[in-house]
C-alpha positions in Angstrom: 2.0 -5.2 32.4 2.1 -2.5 29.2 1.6 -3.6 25.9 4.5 -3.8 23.6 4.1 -0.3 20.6 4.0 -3.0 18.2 1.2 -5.4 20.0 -0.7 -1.6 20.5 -1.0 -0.8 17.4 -2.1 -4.4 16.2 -4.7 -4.1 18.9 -5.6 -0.6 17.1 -5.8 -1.9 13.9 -8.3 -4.9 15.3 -10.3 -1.6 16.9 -10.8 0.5 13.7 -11.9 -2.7 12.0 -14.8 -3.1 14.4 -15.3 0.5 13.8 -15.1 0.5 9.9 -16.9 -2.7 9.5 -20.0 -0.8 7.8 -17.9 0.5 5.4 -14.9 -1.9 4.6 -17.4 -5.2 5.0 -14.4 -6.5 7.5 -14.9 -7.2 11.0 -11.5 -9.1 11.1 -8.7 -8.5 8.6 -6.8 -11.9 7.7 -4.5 -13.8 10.2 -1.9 -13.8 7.9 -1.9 -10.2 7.3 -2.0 -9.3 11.1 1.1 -11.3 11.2 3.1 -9.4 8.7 2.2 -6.4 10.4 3.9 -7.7 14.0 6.7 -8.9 12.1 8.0 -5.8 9.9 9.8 -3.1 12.2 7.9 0.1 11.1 10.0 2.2 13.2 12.7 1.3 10.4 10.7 2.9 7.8 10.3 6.4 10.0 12.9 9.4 10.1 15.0 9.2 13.1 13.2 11.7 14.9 9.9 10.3 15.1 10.4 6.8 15.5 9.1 7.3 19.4 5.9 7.6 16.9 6.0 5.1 14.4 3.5 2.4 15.8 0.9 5.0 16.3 -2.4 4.6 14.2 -2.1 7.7 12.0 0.4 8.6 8.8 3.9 10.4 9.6 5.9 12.5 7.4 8.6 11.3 5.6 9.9 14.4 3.8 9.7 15.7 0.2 6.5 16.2 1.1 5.3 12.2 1.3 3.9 10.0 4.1 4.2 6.9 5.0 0.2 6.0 6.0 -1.3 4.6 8.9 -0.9 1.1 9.9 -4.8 0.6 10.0 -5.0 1.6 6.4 -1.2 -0.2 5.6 -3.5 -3.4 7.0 -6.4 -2.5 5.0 -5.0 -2.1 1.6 -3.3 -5.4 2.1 -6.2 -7.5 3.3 -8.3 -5.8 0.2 -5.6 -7.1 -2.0 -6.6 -10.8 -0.5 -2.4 -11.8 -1.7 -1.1 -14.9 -2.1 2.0 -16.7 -1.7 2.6 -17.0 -5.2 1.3 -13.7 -6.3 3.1 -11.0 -8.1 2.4 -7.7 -7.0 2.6 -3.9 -8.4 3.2 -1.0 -5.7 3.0 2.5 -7.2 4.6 5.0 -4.4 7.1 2.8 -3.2 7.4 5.7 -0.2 9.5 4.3 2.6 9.2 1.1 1.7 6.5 0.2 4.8 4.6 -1.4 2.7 6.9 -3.6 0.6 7.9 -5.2 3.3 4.3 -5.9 4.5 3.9 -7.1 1.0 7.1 -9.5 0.7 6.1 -11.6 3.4 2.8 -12.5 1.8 3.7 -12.9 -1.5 6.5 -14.5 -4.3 7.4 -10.8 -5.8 6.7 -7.5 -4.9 7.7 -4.2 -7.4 7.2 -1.1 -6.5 8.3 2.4 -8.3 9.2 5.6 -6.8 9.2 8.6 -8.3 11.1 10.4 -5.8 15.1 9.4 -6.6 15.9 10.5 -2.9 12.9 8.1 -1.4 13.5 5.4 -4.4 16.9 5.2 -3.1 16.7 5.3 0.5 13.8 2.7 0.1 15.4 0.5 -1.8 18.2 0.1 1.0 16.0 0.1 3.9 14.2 -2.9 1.7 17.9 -4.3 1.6 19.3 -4.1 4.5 16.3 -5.9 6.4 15.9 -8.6 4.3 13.4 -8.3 2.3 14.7 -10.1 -1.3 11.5 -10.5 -3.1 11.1 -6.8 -3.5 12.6 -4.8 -6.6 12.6 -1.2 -5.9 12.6 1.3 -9.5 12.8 5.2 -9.6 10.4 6.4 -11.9 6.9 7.7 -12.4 4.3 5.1 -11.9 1.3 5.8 -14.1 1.9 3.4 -16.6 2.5 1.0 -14.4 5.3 -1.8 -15.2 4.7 -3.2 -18.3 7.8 -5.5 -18.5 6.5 -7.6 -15.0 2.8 -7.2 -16.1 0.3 -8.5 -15.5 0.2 -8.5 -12.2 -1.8 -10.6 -9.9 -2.4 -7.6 -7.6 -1.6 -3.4 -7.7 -1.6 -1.4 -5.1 -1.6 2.4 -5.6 -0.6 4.2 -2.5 -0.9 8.1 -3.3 -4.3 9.5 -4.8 -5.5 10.3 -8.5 -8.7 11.7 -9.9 -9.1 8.8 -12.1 -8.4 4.8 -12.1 -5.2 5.0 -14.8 -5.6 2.8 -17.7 -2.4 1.2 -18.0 -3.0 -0.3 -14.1 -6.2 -1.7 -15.3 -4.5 -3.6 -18.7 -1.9 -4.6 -16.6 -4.1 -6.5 -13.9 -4.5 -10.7 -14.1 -8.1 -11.6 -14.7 -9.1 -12.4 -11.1 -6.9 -9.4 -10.0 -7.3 -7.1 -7.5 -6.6 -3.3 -7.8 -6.5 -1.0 -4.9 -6.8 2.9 -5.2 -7.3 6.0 -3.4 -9.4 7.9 -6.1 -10.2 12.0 -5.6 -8.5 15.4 -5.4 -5.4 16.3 -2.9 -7.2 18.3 -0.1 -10.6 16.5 -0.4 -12.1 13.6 0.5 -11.1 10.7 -1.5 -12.2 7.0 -1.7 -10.6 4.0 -1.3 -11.8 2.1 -4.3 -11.2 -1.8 -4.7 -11.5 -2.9 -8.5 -11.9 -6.5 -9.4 -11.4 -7.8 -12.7 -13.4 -11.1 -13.9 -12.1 -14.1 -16.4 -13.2 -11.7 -19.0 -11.8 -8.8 -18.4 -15.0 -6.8 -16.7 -14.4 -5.0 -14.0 -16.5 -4.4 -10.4 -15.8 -1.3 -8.4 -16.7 -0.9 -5.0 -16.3 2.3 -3.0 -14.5 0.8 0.4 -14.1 3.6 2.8 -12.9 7.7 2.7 -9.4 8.2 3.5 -6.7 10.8 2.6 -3.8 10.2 0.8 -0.9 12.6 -1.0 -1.3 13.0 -4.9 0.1 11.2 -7.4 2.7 13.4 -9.0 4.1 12.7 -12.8 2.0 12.2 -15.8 -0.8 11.7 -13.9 -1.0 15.0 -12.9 -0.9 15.6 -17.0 -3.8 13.3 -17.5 
């Protein structure tokens, strides 16, 4: 009998963590998680003409130059961010909107900016039109984060900078997460997970290389 896309590419994602378990420290990502990603329909979050693609394991375009990344990594980034059902979460690089949705079933709130108005808005009623309530959808550059829903019990920044940008880190709970791809467009970047303590210290641990687009906007200023 042949596997369902969606039941594939779980069983992929269940592969590559066998196969990144040096790096990532995860044999097994959570149940939970797992089970967000069979539920969201990510051939919703894919331009018409490659949906016949969208459960495969490796990042797709969705124009103005922007992708929407690959489910292992989608997985990844989520499980890193260990959420909660009452967390609130920051997304910078809203994207499609992919992973939102993954987000809003594991948590109370999820915002997420866009700096892209075309992406922002086609997001945001993608977002709508499924379902998903707890997520709030802005256009706007991302850098500073969100300062009027801060602080945030978890942000996730889904494009790549050459630095970890302040305003994320002062907007993180203590006992936060952060999760960034750090490096220059066209190079090898890493996947960094920051953890901030009771007092406001933070750990950094280098998690695995990956490739992401650049953040755009001020940070490109910075």
């Amino acid at each position: 009998m042949s596997r369902s896309p969606i039941n594939e590419m779980l069983r992929v994602i269940e592969s590559e963590c066998l196969f990144t378990k040096g790096l990532t420290g995860r044999e097994v990502l959570q149940h939970e998680v797992m089970e967000a990603m069979g539920q969201v329909p990510r051939d919703a979050f894919v331009p018409g003409a490659l949906k016949s693609l969208a459960y495969d394991n490796c990042p797709l375009p969705i124009g103005n130059g922007q992708t929407i990344s690959q489910p292992f990594i989608v997985a990844l980034m989520t499980d890193l961010l260990n959420p909660g059902k009452d967390d609130v979460i920051l997304e910078v690089g809203t994207g499609s909107g992919y992973q939102a949705a993954i987000l809003s079933l594991l948590v109370n709130k999820v915002y997420t900016i866009e700096i892209i108005t075309t992406l922002a808005a086609q997001a945001a009623e993608s977002l709508a039109g499924l379902g998903y309530e707890n997520v709030e959808v802005r256009h706007g550059d991302g850098y500073r984060g969100w300062p009027e829903h801060a602080p945030f019990d978890g942000i996730i920044v889904t494009a790549a900078i050459d630095h970890v940008p302040p305003s994320l880190k002062e907007q993180l709970k203590p006992g936060g997460r952060l999760i960034i791809p750090v490096g220059y467009s066209h190079m090898t970047q890493q996947l960094l997970l920051l953890e901030k303590d009771e007092i406001g210290k933070f750990t950094t641990r280098n998690v695995l290389p990956v490739a992401f687009v650049p953040l755009t906007g001020e940070a490109r200023l910075v």
